[in-house]
SERO-63730 format. One record per residue: residue number from 1; residue in one letter; chain; x, z, y of N, C-alpha, C in turn. Coordinates in nm, 3 decimals, always signed. Layout:
(pt NUM,"A","A",(X,Z,Y),(X,Z,Y),(X,Z,Y))
...
//
This chain:
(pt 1,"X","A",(+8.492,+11.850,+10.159),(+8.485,+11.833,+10.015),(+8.340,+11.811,+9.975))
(pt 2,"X","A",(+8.318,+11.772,+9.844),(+8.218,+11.751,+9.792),(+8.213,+11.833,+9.645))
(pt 3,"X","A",(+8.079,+11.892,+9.646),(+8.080,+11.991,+9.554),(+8.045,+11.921,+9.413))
(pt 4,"X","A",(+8.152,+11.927,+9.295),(+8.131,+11.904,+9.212),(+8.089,+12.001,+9.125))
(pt 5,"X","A",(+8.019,+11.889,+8.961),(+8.003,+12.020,+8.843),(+8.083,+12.132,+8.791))
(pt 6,"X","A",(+8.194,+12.080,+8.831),(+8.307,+12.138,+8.785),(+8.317,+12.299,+8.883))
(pt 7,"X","A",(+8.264,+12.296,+9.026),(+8.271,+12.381,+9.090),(+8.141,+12.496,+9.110))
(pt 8,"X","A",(+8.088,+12.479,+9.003),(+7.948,+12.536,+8.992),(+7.924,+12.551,+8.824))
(pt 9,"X","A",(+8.023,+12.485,+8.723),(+7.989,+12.532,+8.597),(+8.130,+12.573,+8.556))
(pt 10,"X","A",(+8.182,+12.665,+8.506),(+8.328,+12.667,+8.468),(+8.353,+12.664,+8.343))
(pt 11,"X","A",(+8.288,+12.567,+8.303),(+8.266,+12.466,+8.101),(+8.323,+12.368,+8.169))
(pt 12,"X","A",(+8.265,+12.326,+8.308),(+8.344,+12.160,+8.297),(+8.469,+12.187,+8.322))
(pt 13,"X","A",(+8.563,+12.105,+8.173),(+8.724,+12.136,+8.230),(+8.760,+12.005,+8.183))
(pt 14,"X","A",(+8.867,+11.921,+8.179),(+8.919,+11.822,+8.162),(+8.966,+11.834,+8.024))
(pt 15,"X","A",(+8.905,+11.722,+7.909),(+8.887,+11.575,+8.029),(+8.747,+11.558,+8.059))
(pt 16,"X","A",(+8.667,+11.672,+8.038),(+8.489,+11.645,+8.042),(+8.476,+11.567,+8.180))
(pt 17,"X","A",(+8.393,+11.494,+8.222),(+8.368,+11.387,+8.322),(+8.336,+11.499,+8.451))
(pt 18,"X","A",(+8.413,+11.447,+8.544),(+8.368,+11.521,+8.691),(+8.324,+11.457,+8.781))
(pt 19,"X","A",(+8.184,+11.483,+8.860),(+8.164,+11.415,+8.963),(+8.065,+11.532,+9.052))
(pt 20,"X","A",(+8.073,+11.456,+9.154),(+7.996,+11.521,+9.311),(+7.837,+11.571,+9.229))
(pt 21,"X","A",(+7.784,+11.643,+9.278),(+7.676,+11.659,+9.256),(+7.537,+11.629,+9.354))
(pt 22,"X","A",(+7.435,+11.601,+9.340),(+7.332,+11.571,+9.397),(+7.213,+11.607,+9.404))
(pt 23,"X","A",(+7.172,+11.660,+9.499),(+7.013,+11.705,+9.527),(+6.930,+11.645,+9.607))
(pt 24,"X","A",(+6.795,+11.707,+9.625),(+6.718,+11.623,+9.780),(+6.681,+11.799,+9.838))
(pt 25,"X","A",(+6.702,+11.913,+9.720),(+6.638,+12.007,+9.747),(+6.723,+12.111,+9.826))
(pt 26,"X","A",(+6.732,+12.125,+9.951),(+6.788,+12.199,+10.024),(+6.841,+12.347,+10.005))
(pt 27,"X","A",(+6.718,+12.372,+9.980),(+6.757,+12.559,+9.870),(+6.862,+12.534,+9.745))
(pt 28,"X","A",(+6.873,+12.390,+9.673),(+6.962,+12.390,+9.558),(+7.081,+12.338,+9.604))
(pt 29,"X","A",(+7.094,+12.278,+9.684),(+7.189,+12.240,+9.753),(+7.286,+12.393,+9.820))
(pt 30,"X","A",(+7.255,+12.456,+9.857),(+7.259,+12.632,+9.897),(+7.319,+12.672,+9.758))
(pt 31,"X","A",(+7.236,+12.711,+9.725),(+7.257,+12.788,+9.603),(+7.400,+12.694,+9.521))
(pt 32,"X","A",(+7.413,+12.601,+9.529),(+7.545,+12.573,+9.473),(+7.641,+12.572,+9.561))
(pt 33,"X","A",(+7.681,+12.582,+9.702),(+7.748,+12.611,+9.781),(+7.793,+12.740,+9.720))
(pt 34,"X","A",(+7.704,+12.855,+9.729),(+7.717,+12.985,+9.697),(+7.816,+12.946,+9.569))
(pt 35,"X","A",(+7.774,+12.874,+9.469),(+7.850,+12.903,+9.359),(+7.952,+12.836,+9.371))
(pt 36,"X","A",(+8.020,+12.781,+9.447),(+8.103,+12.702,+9.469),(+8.191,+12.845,+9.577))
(pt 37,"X","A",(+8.146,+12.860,+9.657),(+8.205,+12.977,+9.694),(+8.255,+13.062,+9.606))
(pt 38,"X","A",(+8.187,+13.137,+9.528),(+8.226,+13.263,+9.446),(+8.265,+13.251,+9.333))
(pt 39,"X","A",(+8.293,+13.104,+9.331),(+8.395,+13.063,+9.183),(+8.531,+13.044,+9.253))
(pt 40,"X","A",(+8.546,+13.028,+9.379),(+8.692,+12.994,+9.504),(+8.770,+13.097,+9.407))
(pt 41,"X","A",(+8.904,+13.096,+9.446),(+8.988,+13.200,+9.450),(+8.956,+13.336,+9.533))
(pt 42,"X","A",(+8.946,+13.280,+9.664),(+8.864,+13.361,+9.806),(+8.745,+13.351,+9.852))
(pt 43,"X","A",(+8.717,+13.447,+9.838),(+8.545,+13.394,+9.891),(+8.522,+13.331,+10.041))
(pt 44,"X","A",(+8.435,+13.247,+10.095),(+8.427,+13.189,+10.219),(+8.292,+13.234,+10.281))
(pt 45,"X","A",(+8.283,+13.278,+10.347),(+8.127,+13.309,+10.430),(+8.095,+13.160,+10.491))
(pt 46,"X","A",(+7.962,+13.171,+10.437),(+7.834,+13.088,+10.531),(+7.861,+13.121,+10.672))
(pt 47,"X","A",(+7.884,+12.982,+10.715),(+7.854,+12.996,+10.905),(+7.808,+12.886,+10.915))
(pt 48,"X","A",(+7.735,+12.796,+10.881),(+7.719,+12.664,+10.954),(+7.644,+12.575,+10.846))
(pt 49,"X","A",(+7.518,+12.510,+10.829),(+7.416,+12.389,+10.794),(+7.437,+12.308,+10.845))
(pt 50,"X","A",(+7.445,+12.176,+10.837),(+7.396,+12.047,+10.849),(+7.299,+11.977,+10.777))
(pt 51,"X","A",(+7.245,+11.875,+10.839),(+7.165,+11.786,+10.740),(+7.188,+11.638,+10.757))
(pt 52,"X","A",(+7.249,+11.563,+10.722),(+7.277,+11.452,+10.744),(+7.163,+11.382,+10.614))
(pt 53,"X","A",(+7.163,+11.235,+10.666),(+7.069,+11.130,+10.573),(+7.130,+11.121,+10.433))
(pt 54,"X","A",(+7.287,+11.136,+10.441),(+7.329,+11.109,+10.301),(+7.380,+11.222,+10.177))
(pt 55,"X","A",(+7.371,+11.355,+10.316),(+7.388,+11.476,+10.221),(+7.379,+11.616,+10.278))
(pt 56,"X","A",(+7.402,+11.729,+10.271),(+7.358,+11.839,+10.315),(+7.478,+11.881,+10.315))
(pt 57,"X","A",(+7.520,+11.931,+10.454),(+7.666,+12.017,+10.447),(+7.686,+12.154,+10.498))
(pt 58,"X","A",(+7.782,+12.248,+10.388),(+7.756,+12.399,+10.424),(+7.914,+12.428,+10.471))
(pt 59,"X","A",(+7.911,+12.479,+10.599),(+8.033,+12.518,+10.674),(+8.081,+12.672,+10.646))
(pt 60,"X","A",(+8.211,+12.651,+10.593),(+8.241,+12.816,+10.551),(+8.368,+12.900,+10.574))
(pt 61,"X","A",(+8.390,+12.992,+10.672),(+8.555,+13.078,+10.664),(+8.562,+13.149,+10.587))
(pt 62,"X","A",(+8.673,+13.130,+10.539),(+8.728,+13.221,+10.435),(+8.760,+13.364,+10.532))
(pt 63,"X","A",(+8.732,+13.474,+10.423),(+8.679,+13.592,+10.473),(+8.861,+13.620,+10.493))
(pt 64,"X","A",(+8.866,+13.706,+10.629),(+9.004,+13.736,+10.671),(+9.106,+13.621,+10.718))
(pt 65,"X","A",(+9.057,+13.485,+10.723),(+9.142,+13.398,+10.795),(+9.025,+13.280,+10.866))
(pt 66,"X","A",(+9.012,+13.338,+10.928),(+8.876,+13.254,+11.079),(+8.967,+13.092,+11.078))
(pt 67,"X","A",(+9.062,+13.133,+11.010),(+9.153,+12.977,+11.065),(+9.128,+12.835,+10.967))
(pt 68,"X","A",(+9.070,+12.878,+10.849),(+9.028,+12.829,+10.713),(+8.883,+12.789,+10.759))
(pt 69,"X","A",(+8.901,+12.665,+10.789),(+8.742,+12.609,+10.766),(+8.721,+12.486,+10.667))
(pt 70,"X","A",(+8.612,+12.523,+10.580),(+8.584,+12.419,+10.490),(+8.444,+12.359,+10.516))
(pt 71,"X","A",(+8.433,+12.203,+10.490),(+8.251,+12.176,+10.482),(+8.247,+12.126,+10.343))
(pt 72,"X","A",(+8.158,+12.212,+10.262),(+8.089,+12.186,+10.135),(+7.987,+12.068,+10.137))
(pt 73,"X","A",(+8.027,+11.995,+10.109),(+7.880,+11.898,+10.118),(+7.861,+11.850,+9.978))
(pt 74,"X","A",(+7.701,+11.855,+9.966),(+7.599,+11.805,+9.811),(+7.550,+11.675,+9.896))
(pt 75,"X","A",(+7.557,+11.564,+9.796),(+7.496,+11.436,+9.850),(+7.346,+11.484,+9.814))
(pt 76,"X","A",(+7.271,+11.416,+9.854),(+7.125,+11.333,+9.837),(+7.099,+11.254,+9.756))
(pt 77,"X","A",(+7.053,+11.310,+9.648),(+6.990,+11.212,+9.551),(+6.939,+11.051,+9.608))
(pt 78,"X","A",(+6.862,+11.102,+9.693),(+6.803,+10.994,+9.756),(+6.860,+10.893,+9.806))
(pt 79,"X","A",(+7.016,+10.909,+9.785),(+7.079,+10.839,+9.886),(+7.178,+10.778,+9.781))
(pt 80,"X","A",(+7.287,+10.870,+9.670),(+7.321,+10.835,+9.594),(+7.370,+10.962,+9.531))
(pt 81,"X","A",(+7.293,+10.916,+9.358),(+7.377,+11.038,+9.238),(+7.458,+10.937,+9.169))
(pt 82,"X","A",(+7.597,+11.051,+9.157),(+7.686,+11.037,+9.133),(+7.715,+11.114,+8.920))
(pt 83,"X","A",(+7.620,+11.116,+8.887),(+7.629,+11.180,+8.788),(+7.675,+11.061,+8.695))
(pt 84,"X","A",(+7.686,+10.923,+8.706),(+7.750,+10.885,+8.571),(+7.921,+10.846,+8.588))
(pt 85,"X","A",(+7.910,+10.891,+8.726),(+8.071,+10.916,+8.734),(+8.154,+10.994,+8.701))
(pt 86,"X","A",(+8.311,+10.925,+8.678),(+8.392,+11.019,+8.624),(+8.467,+11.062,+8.750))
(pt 87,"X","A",(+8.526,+11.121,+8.844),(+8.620,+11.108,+8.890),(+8.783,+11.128,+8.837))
(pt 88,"X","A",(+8.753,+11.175,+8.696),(+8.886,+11.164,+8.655),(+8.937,+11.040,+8.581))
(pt 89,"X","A",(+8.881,+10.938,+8.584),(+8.862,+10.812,+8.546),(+8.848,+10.691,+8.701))
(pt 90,"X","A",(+9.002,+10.626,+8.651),(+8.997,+10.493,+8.794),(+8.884,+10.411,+8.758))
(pt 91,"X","A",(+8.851,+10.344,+8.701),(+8.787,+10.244,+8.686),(+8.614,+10.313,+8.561))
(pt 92,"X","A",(+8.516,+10.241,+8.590),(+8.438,+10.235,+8.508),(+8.297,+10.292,+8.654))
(pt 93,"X","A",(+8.150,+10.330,+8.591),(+8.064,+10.365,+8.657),(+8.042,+10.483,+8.759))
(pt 94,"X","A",(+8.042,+10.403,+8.888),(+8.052,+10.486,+9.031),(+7.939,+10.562,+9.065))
(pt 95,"X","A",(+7.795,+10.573,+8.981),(+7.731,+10.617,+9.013),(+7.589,+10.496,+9.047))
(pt 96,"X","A",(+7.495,+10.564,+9.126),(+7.386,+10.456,+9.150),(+7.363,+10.527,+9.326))
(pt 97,"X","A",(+7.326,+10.397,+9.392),(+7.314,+10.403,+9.555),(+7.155,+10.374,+9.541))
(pt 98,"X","A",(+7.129,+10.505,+9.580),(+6.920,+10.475,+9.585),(+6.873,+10.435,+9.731))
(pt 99,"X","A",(+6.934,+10.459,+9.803),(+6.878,+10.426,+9.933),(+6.886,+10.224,+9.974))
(pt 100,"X","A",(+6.767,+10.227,+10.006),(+6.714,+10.071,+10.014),(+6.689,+10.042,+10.162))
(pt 101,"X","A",(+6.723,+9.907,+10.193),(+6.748,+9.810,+10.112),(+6.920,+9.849,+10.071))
(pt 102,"X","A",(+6.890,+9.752,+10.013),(+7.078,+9.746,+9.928),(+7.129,+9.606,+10.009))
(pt 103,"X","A",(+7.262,+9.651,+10.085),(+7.290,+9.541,+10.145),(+7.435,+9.521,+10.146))
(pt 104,"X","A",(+7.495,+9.473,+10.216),(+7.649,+9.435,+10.203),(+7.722,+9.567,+10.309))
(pt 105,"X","A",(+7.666,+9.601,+10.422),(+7.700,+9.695,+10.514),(+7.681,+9.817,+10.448))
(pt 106,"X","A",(+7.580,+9.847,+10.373),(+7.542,+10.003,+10.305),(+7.652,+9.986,+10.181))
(pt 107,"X","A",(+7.703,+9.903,+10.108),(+7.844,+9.933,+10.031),(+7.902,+9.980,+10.102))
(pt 108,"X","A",(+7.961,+9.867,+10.228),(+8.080,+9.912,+10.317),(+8.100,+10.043,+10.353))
(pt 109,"X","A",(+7.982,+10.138,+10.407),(+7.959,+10.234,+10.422),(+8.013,+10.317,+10.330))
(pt 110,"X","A",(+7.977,+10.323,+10.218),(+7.971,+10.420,+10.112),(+8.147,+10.404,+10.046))
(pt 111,"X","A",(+8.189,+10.286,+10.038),(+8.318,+10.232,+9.981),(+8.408,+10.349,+10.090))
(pt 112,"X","A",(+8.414,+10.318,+10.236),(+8.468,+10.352,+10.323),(+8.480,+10.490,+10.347))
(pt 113,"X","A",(+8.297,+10.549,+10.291),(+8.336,+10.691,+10.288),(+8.425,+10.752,+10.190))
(pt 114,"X","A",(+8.413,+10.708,+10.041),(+8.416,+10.772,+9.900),(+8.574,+10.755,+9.944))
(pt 115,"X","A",(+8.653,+10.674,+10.010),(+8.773,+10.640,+9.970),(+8.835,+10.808,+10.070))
(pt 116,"X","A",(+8.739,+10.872,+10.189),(+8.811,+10.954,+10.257),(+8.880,+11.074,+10.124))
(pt 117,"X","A",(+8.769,+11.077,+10.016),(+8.798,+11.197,+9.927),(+8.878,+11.135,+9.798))
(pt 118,"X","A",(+8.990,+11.000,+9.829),(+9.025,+10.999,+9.702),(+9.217,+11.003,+9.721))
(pt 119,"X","A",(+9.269,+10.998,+9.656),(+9.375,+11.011,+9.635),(+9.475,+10.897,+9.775))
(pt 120,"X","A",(+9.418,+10.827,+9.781),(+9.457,+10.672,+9.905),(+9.421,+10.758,+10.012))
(pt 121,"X","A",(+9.362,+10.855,+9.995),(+9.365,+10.907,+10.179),(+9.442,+10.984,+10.234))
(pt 122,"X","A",(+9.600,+10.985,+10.146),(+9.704,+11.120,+10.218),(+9.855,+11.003,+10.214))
(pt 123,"X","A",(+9.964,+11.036,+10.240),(+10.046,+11.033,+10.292),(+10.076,+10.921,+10.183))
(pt 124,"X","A",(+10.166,+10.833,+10.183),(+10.236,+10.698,+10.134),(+10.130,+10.596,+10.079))
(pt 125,"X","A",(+9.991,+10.617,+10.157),(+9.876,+10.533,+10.122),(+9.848,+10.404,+10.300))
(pt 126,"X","A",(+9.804,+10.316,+10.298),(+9.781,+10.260,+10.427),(+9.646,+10.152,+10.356))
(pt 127,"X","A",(+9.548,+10.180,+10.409),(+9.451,+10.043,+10.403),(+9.480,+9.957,+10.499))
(pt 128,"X","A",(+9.477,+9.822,+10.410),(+9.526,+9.760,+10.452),(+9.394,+9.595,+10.521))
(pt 129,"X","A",(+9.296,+9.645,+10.441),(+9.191,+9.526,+10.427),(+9.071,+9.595,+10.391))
(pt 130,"X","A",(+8.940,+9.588,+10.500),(+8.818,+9.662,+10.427),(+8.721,+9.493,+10.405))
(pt 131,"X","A",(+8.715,+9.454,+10.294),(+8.646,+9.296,+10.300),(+8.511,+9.337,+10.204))
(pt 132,"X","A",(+8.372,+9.253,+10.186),(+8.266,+9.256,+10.147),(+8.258,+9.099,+10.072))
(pt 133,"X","A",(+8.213,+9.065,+9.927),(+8.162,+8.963,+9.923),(+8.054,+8.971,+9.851))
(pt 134,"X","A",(+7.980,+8.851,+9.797),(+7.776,+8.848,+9.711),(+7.789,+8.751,+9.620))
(pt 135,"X","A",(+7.731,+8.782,+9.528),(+7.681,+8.678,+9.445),(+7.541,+8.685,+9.435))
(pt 136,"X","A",(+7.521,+8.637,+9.359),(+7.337,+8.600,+9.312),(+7.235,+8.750,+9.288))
(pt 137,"X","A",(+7.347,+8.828,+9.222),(+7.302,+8.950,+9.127),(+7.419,+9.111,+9.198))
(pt 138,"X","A",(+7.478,+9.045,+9.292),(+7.599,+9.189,+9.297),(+7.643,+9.154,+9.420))
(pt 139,"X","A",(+7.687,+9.288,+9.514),(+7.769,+9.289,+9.608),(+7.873,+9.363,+9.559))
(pt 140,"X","A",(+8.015,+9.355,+9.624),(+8.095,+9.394,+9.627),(+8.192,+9.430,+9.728))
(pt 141,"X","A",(+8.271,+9.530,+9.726),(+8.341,+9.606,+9.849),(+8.503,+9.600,+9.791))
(pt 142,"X","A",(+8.567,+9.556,+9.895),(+8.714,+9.553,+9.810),(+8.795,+9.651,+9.962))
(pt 143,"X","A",(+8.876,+9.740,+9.898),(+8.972,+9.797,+9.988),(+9.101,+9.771,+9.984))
(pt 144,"X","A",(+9.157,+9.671,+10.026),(+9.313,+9.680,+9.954),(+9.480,+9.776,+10.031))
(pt 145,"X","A",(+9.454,+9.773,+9.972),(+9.548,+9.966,+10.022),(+9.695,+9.941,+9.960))
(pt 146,"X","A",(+9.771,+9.949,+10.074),(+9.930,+9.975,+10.001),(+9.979,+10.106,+10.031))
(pt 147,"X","A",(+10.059,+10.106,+9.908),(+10.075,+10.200,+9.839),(+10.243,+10.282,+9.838))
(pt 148,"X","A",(+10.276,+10.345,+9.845),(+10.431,+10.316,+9.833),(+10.488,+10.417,+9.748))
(pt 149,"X","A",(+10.579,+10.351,+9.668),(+10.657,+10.463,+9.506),(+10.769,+10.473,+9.542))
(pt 150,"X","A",(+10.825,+10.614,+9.603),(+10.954,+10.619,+9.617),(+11.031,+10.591,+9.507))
(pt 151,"X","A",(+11.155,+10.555,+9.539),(+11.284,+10.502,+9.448),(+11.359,+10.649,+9.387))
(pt 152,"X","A",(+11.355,+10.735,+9.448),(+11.435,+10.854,+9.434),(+11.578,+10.864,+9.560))
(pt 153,"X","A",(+11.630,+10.862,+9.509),(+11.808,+10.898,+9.616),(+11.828,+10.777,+9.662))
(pt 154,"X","A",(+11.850,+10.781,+9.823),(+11.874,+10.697,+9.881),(+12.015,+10.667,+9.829))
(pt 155,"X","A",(+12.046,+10.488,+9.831),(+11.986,+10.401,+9.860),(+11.936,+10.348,+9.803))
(pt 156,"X","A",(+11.854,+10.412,+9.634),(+11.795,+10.351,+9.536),(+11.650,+10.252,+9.649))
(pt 157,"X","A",(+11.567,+10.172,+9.549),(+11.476,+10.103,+9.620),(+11.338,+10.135,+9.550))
(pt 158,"X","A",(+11.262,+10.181,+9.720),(+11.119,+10.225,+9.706),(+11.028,+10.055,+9.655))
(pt 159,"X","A",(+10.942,+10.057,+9.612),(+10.846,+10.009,+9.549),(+10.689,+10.028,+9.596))
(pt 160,"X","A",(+10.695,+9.877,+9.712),(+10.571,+9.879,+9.750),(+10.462,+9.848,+9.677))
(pt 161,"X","A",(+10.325,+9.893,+9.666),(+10.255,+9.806,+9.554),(+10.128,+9.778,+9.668))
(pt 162,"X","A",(+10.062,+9.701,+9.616),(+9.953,+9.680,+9.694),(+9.836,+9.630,+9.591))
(pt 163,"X","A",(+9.737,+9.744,+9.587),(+9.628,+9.748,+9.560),(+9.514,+9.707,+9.606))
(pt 164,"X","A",(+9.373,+9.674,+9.480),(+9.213,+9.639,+9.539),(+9.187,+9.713,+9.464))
(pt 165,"X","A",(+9.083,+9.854,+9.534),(+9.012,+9.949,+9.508),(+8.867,+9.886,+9.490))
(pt 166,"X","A",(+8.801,+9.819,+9.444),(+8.659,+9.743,+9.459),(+8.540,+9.790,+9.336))
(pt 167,"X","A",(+8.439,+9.857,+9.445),(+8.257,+9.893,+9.423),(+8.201,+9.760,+9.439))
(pt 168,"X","A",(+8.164,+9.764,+9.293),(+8.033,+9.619,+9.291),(+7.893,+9.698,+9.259))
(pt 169,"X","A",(+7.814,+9.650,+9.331),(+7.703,+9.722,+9.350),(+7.582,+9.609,+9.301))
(pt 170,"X","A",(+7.526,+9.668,+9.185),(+7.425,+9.546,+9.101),(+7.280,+9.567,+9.248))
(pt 171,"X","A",(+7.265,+9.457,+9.243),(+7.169,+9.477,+9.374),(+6.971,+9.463,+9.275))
(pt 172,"X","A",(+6.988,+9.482,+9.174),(+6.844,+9.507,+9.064),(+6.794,+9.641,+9.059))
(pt 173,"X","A",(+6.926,+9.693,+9.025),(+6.926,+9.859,+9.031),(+6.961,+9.943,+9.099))
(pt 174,"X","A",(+7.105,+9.915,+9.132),(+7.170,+10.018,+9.245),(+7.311,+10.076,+9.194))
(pt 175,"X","A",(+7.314,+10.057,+9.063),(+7.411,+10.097,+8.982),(+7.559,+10.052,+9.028))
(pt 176,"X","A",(+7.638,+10.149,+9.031),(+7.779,+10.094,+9.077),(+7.885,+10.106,+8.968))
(pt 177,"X","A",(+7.962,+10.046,+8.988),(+8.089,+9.965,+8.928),(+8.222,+10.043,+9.027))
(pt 178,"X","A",(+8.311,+10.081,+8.974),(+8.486,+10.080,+9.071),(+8.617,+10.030,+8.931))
(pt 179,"X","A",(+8.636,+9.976,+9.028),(+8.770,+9.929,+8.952),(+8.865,+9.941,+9.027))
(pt 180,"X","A",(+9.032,+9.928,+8.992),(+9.125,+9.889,+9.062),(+9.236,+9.817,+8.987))
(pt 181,"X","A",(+9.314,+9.732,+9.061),(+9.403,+9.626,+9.034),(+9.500,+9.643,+9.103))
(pt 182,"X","A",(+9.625,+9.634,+9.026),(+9.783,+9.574,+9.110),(+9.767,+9.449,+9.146))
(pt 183,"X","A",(+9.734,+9.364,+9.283),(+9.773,+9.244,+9.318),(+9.935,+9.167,+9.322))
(pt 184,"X","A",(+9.965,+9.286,+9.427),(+10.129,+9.245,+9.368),(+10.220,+9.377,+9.451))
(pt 185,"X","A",(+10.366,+9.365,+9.386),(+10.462,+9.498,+9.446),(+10.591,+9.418,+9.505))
(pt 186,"X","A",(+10.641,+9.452,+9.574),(+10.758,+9.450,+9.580),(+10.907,+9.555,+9.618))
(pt 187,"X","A",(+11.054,+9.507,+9.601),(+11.088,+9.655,+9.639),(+11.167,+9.620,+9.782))
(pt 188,"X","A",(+11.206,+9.780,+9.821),(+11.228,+9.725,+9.979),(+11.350,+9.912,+9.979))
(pt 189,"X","A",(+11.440,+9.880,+10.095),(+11.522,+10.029,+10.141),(+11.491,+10.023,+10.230))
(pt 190,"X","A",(+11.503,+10.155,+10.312),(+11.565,+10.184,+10.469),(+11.743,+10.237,+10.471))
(pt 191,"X","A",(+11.777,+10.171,+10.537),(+11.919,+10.228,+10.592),(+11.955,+10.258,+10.736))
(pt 192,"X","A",(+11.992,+10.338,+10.748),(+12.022,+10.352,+10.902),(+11.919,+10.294,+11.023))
(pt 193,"X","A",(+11.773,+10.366,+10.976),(+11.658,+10.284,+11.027),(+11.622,+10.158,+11.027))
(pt 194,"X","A",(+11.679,+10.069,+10.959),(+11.640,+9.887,+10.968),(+11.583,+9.896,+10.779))
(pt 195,"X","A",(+11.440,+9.886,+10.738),(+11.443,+9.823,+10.597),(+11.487,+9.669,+10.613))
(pt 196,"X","A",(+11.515,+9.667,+10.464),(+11.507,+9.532,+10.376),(+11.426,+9.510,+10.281))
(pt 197,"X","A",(+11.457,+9.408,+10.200),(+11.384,+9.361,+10.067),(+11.478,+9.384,+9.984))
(pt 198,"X","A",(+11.455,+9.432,+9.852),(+11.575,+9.437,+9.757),(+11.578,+9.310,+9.672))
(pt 199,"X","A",(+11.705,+9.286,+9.618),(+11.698,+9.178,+9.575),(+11.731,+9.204,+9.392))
(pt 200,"X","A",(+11.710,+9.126,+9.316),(+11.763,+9.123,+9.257),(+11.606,+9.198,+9.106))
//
């Protein structure tokens, strides 16, 4: 996980804007772990630091189950703050990527990570396409991910959709962009293990 405001101030409540938080300062980076801890339900003990280039991560068991491991990680300012993001908001400003140069691979990167912590990374989600394109003034990262909406009682018909998750990244500033789009759906059953297409 990534430690948001929300997990360190308990004012931020919805729909106030939530996003990851960011430091370069290692002790503050700590110190909100802690508060991120002792706002939990259960408290988690400190066992474990990292320092990675893009963020600082604090490893923690929850006290009485050794089996509960979480990594807290605060990005790096330096790398990218996330403060004009919403995460409770699909579309609109992703934040700004400070680390230079700004290139088509360092989106990819960042697109590829952000998507592990979003809703497309659990069960009836599949990426399907990780593509990059440029213009004059912007790169951009498109993920297109299908999606799938169950129908309800078999043999009603599930409803594939297929989505573009896409970070345009102004290459002047650093400032990011996310949007997403329905490209197209269609519907489909399973019966007796063989799908179809539904018609009609």
């Amino acid at each position: 996980m990534h430690l948001k405001n929300a997990d360190v101030d308990a004012a931020v409540v919805a729909p106030q804007p939530l996003h990851e938080l960011c430091t370069d300062d290692w002790n503050q980076a700590l110190a909100w772990s802690e508060l991120g801890a002792q706002s939990a339900p259960q408290y988690s003990d400190l066992v474990e630091t990292n320092d990675d280039v893009r963020y600082f991560e604090f490893g923690r068991v929850r006290q009485g189950d050794p089996t509960f491991y979480v990594r807290a990680r605060v990005f790096k300012c330096a790398y990218l703050d996330r403060a004009a993001a919403n995460l409770r908001a699909s579309v609109g400003p992703a934040g700004k990527l400070n680390r230079r140069p700004l290139t088509g691979a360092e989106l990819r990167d960042l697109s590829e990570y952000l998507w592990q912590f979003t809703q497309y990374n659990n069960a009836g989600y599949a990426v399907l396409q990780s593509s990059g394109s440029a213009s004059s003034a912007a790169l951009t990262h498109t993920l297109h991910i299908g999606r799938l909406v169950r129908g309800g009682v078999s043999p009603s018909c599930d409803r594939v959709e297929v989505i573009a998750w896409r970070h345009t990244l102004d290459t002047t500033t650093g400032t990011l962009q996310v949007e997403i789009s329905t490209l197209w759906s269609f519907g489909a059953h399973e019966s007796a293990g063989a799908v179809s297409l539904c018609t009609g």
